[in-house]
C-alpha positions in Angstrom: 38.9 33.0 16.3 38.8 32.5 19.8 38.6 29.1 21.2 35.2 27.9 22.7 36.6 26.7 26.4 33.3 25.0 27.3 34.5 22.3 24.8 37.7 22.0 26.8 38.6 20.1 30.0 41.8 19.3 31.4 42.3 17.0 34.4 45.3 15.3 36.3 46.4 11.6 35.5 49.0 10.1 37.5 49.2 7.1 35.4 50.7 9.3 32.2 53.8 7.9 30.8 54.6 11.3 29.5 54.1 14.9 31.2 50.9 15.6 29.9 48.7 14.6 27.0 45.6 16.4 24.7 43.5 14.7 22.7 41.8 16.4 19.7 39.0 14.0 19.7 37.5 14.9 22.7 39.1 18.2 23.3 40.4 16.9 26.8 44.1 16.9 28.3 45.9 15.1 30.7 48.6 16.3 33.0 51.0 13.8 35.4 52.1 15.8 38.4 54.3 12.8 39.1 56.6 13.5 36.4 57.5 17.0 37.3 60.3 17.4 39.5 63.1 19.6 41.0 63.3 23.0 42.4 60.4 24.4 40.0 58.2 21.2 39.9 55.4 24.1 40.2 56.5 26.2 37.1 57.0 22.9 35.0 53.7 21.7 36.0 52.1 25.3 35.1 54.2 25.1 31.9 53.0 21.2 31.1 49.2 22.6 31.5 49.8 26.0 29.4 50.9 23.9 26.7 48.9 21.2 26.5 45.9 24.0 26.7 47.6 25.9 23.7 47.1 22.8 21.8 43.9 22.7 22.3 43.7 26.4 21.0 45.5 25.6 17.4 43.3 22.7 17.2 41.2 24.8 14.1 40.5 23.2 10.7 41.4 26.5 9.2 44.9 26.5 10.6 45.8 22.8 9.0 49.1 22.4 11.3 50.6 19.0 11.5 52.1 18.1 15.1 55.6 19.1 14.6 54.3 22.7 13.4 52.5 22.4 16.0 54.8 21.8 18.9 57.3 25.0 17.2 54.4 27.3 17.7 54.0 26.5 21.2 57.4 26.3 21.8 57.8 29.8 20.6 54.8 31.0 22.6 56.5 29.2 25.6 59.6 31.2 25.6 58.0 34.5 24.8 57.3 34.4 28.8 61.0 35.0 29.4 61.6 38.1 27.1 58.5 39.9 29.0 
């Protein structure tokens, strides 16, 4: 099923105390720009809001993932950039 991004919102926090944040209740995200750094601060930001928009896409009753499921699908998905 495709996800329904009118339920979806994803914003930047610069008070985070990790990179970024989703939260199923609400179907929002967070992403500090603070904590990305170095020479490709731009892809690690683009990375940080890719993923925490992916877990807003497995967030289906039907799939029944717990978090560290989760985080291996994305984390697959992630590095299927790199073999394209």
């Amino acid at each position: 099923m495709i996800p329904n991004f009118s339920n979806f919102s994803q914003d930047f926090d610069f008070g985070l105390d990790s990179k970024g944040v989703y939260y199923a209740e609400t179907g929002r995200s967070f992403v500090n720009p603070i904590l990305h750094d170095g020479k490709a601060y731009l892809e690690d930001l683009i990375d940080s809001c890719t993923h925490e928009t992916l877990h807003y896409c497995l967030d289906d009753e039907d799939l029944r993932l717990d978090e560290k499921h989760e985080e291996w699908i994305i984390e697959i998905l992630s590095k299927i950039n790199e073999y394209l």
